[in-house]
CHARMM internal coordinates of N, CA and C (Angstrom, degrees):
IC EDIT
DIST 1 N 1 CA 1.4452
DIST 1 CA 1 C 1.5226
ANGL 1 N 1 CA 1 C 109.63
DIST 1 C 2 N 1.3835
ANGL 1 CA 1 C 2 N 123.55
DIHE 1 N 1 CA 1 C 2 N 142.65
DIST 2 N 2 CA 1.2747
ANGL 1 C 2 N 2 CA 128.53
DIHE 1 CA 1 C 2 N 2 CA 179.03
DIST 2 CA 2 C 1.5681
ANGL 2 N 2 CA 2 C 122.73
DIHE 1 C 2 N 2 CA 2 C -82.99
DIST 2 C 3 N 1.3688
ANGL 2 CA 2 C 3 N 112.26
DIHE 2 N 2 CA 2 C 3 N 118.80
DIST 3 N 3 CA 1.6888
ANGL 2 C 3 N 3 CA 112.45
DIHE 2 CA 2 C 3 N 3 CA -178.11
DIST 3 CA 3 C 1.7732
ANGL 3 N 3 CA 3 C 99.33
DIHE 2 C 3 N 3 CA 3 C -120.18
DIST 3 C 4 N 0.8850
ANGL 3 CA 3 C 4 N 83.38
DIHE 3 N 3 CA 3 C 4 N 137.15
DIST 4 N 4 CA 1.5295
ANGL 3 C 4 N 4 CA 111.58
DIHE 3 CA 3 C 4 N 4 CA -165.45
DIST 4 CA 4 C 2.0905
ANGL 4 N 4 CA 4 C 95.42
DIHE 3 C 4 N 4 CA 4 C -61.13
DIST 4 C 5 N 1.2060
ANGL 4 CA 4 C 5 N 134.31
DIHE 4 N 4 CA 4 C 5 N 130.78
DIST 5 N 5 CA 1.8298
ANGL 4 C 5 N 5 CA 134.42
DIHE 4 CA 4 C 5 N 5 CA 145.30
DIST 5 CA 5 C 1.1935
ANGL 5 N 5 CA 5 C 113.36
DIHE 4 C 5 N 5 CA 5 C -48.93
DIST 5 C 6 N 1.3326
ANGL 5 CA 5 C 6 N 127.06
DIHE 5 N 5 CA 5 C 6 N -33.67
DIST 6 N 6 CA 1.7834
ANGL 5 C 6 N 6 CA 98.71
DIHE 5 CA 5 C 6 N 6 CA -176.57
DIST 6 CA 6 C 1.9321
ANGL 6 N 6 CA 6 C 94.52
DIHE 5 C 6 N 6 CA 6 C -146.95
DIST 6 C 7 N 1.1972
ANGL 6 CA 6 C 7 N 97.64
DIHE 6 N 6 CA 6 C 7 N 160.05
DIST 7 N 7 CA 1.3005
ANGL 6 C 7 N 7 CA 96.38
DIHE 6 CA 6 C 7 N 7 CA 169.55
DIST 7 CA 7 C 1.5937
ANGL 7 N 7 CA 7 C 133.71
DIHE 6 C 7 N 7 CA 7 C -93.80
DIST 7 C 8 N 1.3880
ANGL 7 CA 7 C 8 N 95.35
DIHE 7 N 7 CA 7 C 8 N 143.91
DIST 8 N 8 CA 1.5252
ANGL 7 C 8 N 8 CA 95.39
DIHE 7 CA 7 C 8 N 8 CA -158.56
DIST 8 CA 8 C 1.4450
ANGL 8 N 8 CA 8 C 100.53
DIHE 7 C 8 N 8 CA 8 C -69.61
DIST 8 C 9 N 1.6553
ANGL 8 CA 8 C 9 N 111.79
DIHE 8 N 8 CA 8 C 9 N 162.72
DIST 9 N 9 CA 1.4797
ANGL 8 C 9 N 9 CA 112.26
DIHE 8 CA 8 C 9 N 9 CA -176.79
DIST 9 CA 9 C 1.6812
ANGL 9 N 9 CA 9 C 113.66
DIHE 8 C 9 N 9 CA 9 C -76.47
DIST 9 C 10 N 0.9171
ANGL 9 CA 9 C 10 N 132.65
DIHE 9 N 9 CA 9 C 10 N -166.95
DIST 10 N 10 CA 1.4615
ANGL 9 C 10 N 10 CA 133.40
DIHE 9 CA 9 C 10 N 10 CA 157.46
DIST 10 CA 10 C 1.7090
ANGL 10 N 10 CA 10 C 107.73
DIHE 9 C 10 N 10 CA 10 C -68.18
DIST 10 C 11 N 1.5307
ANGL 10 CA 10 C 11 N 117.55
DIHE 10 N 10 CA 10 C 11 N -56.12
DIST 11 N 11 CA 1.7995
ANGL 10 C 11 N 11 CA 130.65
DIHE 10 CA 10 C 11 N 11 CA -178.55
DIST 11 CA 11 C 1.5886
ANGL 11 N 11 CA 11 C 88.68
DIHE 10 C 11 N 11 CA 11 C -43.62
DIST 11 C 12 N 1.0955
ANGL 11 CA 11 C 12 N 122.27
DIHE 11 N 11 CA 11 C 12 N -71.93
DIST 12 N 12 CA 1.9729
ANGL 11 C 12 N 12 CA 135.53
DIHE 11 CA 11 C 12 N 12 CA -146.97
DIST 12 CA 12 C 2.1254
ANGL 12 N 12 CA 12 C 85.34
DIHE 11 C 12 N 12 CA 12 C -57.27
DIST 12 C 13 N 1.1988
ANGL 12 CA 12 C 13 N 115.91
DIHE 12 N 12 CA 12 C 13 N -56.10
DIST 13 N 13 CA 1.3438
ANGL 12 C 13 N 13 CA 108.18
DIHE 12 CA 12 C 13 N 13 CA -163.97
DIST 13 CA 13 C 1.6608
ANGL 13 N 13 CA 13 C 106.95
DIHE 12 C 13 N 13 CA 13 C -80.09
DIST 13 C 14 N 1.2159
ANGL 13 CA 13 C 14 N 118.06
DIHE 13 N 13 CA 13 C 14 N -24.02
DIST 14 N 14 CA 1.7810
ANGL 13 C 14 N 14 CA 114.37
DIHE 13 CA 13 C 14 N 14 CA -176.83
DIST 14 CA 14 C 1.6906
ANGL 14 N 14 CA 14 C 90.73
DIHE 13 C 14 N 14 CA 14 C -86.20
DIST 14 C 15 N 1.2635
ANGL 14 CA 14 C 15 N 126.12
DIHE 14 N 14 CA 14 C 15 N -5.52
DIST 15 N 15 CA 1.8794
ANGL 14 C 15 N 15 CA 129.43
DIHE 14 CA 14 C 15 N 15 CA 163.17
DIST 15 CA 15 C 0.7769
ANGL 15 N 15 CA 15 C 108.64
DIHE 14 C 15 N 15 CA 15 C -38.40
DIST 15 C 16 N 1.6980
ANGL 15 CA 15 C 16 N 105.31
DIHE 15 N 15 CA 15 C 16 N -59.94
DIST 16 N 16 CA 1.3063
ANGL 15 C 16 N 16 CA 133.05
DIHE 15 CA 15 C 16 N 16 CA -152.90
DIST 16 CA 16 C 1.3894
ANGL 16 N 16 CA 16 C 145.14
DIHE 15 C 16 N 16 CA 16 C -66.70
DIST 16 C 17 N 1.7050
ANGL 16 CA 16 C 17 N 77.64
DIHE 16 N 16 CA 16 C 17 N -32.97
DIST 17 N 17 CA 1.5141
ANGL 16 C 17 N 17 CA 108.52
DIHE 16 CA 16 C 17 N 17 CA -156.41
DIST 17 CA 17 C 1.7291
ANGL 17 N 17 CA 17 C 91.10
DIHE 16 C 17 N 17 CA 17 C -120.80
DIST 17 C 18 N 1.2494
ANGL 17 CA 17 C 18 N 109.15
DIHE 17 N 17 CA 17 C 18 N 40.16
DIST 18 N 18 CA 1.6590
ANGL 17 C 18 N 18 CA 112.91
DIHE 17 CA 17 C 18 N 18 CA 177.36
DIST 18 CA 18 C 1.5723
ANGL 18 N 18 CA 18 C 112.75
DIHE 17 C 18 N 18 CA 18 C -89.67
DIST 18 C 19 N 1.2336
ANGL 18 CA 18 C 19 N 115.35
DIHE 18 N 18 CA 18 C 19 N -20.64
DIST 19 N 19 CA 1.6974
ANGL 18 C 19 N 19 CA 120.38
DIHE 18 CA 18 C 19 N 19 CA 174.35
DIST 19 CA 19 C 1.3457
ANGL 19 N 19 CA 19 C 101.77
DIHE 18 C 19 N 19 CA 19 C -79.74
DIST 19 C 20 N 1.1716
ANGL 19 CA 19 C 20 N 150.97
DIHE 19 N 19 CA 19 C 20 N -21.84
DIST 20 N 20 CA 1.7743
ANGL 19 C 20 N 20 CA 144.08
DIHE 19 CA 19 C 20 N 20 CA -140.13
DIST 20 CA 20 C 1.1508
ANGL 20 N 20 CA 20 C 77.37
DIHE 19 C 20 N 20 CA 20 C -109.25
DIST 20 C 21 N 2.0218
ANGL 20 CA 20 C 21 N 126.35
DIHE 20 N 20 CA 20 C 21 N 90.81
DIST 21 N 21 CA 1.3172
ANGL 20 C 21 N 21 CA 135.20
DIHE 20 CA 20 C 21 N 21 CA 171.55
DIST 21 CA 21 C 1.3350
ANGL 21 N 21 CA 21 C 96.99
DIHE 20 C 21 N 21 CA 21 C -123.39
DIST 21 C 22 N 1.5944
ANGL 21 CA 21 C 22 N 115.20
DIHE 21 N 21 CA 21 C 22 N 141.86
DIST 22 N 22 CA 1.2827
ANGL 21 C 22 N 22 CA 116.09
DIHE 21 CA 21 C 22 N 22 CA 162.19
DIST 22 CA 22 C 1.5939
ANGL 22 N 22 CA 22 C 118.88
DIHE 21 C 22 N 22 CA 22 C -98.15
DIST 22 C 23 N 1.5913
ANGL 22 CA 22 C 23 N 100.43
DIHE 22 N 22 CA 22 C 23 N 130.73
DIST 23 N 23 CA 1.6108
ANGL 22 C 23 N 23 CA 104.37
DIHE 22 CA 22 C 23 N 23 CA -147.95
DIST 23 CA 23 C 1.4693
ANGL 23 N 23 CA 23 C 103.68
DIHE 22 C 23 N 23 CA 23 C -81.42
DIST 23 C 24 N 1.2809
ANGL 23 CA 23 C 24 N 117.80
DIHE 23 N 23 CA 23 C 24 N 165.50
DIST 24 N 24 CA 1.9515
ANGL 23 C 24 N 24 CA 107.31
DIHE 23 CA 23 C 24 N 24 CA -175.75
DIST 24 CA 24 C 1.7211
ANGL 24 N 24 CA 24 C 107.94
DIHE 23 C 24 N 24 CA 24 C -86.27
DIST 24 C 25 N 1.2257
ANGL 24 CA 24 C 25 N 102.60
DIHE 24 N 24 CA 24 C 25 N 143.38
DIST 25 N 25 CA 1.6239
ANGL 24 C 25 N 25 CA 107.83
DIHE 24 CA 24 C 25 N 25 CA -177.51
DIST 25 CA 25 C 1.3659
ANGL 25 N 25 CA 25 C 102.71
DIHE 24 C 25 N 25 CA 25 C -42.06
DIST 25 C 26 N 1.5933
ANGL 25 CA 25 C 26 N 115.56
DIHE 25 N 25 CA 25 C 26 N 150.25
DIST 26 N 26 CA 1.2359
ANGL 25 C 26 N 26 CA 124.54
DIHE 25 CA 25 C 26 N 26 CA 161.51
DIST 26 CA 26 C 1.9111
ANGL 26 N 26 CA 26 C 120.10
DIHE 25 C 26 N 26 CA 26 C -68.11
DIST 26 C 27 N 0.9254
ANGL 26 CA 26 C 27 N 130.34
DIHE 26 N 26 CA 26 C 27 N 128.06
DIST 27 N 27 CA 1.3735
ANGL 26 C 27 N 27 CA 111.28
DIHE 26 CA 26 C 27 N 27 CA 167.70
DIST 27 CA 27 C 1.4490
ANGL 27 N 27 CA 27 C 120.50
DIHE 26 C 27 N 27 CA 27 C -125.41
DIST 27 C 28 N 1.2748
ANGL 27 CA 27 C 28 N 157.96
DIHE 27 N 27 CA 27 C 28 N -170.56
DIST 28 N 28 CA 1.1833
ANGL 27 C 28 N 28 CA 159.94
DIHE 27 CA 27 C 28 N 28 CA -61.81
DIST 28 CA 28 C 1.5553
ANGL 28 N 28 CA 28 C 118.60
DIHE 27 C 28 N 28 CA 28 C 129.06
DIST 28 C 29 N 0.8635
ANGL 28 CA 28 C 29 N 131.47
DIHE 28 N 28 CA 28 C 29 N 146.86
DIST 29 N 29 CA 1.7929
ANGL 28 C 29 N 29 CA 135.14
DIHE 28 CA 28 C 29 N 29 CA 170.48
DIST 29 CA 29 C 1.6434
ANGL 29 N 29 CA 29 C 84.14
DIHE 28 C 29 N 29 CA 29 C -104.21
DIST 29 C 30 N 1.5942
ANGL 29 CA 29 C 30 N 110.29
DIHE 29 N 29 CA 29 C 30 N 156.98
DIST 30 N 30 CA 1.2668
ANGL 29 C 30 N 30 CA 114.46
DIHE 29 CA 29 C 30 N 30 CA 175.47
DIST 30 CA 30 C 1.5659
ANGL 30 N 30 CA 30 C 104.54
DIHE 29 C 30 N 30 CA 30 C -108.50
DIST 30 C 31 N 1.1620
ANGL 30 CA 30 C 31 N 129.06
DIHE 30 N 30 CA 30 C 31 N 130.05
DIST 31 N 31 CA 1.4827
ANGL 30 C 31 N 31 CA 146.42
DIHE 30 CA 30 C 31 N 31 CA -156.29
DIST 31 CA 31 C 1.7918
ANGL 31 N 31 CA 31 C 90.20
DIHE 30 C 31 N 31 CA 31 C -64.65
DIST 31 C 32 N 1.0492
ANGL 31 CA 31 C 32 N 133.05
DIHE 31 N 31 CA 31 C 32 N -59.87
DIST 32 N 32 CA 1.1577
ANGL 31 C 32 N 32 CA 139.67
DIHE 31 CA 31 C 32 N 32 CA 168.96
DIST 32 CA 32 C 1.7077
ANGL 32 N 32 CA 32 C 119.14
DIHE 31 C 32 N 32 CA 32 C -41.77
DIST 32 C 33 N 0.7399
ANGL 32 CA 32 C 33 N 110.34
DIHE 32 N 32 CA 32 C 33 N -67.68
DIST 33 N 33 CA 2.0370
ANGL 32 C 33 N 33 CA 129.93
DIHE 32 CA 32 C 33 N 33 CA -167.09
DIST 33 CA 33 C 1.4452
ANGL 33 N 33 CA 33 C 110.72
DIHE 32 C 33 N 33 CA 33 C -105.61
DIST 33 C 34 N 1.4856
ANGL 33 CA 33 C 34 N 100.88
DIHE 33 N 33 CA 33 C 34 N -28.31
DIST 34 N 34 CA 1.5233
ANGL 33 C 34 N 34 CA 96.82
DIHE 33 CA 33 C 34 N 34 CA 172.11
DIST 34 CA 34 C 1.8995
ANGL 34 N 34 CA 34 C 109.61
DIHE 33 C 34 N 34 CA 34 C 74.94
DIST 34 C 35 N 1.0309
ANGL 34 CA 34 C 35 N 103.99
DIHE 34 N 34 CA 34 C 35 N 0.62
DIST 35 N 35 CA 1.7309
ANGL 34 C 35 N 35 CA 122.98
DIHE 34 CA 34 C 35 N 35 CA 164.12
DIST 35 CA 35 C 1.4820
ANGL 35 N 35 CA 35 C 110.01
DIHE 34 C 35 N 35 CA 35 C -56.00
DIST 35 C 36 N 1.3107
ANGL 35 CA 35 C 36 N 115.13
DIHE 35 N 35 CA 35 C 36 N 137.11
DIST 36 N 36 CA 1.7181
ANGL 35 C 36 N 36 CA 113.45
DIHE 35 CA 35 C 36 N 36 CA 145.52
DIST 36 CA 36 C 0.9298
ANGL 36 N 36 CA 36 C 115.24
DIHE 35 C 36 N 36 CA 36 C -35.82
DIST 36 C 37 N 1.6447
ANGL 36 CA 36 C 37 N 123.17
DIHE 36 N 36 CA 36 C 37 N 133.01
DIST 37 N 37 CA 1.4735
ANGL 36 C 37 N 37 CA 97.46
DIHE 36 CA 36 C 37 N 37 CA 151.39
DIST 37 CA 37 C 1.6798
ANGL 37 N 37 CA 37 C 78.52
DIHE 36 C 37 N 37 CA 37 C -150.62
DIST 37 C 38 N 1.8596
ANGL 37 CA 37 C 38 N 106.73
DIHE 37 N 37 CA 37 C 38 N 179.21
DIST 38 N 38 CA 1.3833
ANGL 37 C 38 N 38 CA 109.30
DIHE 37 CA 37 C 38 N 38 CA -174.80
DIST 38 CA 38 C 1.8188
ANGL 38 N 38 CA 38 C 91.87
DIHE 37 C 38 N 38 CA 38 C -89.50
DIST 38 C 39 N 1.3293
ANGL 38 CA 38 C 39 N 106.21
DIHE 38 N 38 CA 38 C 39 N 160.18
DIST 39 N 39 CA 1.4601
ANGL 38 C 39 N 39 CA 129.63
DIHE 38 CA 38 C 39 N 39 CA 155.03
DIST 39 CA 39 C 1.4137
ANGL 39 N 39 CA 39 C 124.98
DIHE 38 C 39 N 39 CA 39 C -24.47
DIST 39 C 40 N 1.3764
ANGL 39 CA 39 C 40 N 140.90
DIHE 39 N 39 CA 39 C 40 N 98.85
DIST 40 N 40 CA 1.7491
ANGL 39 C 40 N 40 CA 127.13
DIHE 39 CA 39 C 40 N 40 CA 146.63
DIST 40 CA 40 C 1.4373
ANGL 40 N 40 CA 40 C 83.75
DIHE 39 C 40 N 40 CA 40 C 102.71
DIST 40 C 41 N 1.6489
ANGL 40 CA 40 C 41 N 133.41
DIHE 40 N 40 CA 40 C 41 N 29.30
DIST 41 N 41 CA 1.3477
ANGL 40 C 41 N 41 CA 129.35
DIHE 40 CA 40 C 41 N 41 CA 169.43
DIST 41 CA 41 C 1.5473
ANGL 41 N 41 CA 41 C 111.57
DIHE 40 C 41 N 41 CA 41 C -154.73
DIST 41 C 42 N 1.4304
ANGL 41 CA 41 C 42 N 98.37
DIHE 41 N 41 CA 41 C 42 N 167.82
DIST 42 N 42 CA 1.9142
ANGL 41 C 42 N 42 CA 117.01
DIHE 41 CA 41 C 42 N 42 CA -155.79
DIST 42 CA 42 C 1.3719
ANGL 42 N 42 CA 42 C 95.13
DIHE 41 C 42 N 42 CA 42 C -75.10
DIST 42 C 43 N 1.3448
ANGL 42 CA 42 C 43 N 100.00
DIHE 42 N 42 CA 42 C 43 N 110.75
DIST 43 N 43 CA 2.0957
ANGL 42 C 43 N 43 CA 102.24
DIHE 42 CA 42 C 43 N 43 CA 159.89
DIST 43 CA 43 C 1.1989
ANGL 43 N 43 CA 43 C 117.56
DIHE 42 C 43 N 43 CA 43 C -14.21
DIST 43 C 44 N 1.1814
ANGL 43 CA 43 C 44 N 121.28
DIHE 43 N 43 CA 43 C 44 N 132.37
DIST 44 N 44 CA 1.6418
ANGL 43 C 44 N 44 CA 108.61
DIHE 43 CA 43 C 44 N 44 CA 171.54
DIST 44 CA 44 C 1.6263
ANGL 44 N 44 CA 44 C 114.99
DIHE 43 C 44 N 44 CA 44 C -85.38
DIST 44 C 45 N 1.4887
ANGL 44 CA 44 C 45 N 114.48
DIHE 44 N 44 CA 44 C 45 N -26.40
DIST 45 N 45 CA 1.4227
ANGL 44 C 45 N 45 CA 128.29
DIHE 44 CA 44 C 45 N 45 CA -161.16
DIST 45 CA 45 C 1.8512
ANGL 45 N 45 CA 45 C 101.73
DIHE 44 C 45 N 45 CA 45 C -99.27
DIST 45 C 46 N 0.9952
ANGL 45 CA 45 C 46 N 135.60
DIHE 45 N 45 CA 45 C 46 N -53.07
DIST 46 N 46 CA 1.5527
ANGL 45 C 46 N 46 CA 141.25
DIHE 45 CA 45 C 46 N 46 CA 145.44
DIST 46 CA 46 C 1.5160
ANGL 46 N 46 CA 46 C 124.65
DIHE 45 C 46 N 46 CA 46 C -58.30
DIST 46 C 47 N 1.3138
ANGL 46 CA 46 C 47 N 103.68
DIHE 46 N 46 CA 46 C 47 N -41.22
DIST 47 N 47 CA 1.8076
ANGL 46 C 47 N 47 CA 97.14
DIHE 46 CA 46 C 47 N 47 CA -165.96
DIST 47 CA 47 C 1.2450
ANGL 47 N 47 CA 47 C 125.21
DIHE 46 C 47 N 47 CA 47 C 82.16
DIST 47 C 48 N 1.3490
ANGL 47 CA 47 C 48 N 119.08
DIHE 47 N 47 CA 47 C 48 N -0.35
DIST 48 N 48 CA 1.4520
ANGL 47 C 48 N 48 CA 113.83
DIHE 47 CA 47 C 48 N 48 CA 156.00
DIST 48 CA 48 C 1.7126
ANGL 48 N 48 CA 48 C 147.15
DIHE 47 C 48 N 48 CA 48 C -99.67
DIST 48 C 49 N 1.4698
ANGL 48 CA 48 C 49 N 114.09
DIHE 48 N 48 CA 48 C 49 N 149.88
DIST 49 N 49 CA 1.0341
ANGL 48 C 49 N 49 CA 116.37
DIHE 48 CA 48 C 49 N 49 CA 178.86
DIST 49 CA 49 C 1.0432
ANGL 49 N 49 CA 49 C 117.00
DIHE 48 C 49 N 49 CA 49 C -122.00
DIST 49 C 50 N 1.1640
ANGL 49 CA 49 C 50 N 129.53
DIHE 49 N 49 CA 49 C 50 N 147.09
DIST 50 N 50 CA 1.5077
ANGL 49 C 50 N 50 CA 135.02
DIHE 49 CA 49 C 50 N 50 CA 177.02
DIST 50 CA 50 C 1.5071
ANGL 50 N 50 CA 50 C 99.68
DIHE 49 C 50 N 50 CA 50 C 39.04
DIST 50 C 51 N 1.2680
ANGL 50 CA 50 C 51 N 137.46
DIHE 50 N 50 CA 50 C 51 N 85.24
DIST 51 N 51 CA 1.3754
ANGL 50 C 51 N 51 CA 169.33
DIHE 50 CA 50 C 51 N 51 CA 156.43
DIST 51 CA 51 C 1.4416
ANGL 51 N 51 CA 51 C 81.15
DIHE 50 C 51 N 51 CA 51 C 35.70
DIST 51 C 52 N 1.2862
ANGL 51 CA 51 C 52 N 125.72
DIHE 51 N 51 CA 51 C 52 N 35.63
DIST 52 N 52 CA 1.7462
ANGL 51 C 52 N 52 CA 122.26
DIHE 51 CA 51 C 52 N 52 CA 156.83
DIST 52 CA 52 C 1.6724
ANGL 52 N 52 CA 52 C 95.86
DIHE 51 C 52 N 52 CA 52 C -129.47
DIST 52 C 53 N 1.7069
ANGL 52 CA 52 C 53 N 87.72
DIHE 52 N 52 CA 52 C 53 N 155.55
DIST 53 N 53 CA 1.9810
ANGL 52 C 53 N 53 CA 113.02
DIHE 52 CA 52 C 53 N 53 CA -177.05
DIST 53 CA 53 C 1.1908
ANGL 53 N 53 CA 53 C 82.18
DIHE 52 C 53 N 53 CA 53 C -85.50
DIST 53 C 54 N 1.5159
ANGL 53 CA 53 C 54 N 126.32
DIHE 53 N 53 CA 53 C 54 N 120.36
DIST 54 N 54 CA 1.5768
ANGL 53 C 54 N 54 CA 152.96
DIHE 53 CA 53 C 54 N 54 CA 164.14
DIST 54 CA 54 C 1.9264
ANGL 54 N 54 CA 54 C 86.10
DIHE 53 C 54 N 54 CA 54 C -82.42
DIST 54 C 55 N 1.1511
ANGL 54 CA 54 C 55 N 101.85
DIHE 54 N 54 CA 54 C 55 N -84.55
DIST 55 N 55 CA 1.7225
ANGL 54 C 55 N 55 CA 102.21
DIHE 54 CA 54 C 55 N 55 CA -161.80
DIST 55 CA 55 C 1.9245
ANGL 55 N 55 CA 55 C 102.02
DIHE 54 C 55 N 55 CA 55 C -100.74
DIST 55 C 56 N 1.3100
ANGL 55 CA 55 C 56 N 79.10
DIHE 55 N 55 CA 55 C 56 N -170.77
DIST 56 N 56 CA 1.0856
ANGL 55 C 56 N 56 CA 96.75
DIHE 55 CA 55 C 56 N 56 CA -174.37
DIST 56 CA 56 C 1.6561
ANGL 56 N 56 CA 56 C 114.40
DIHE 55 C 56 N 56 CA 56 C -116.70
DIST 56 C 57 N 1.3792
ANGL 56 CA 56 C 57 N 126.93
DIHE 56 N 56 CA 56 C 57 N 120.45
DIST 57 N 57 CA 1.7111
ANGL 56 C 57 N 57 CA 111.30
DIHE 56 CA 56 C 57 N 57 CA -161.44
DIST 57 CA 57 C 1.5878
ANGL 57 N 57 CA 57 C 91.78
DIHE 56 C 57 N 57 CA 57 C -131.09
DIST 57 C 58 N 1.3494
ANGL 57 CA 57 C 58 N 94.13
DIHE 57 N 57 CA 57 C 58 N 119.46
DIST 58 N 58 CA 1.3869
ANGL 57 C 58 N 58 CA 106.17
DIHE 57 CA 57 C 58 N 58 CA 161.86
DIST 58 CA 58 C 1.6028
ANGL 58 N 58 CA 58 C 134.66
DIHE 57 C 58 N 58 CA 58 C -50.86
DIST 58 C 59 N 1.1877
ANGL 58 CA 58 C 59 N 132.90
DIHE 58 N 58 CA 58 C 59 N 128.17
DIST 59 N 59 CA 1.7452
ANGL 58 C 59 N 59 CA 110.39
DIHE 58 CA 58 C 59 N 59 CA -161.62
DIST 59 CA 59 C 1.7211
ANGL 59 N 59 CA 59 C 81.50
DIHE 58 C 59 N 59 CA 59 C -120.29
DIST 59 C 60 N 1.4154
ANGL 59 CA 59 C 60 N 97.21
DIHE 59 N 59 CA 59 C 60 N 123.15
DIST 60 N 60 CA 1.9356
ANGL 59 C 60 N 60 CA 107.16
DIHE 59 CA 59 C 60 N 60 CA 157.50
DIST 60 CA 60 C 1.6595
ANGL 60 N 60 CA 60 C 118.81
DIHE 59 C 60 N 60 CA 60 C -68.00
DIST 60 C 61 N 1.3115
ANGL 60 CA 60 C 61 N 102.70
DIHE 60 N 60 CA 60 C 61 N 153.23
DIST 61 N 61 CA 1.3564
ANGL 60 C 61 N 61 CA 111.41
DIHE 60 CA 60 C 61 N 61 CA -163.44
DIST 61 CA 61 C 1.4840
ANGL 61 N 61 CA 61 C 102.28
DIHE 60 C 61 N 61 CA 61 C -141.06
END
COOR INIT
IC SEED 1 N 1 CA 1 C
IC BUILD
């Protein structure tokens, strides 16, 4: 097994490790509200899916 002669610095390994990004959610306009919302899930701000009321969302006033 291979062991490294010297140890790498902190700079040489955060080099390295510059691609391992976590990418930003995809989102969507909601056909209804026209809201963000993520992909293949219930509006959060309307409640609908697939041009049907899944839930029920309370609106503040």
């Amino acid at each position: 097994m291979a062991v490294p002669k010297k140890r790498s610095s902190k700079a040489r390994k955060r080099k390295r490790r510059t691609h391992y990004k976590a990418e930003p959610a995809a989102t969507q306009s909601c056909p209804q509200c026209g809201d963000p919302k993520l992909p293949h899930r219930v509006c959060p701000t309307c409640g609908y899916y697939r041009d049907a009321e899944v839930i029920q969302v309370e609106t503040e006033f």
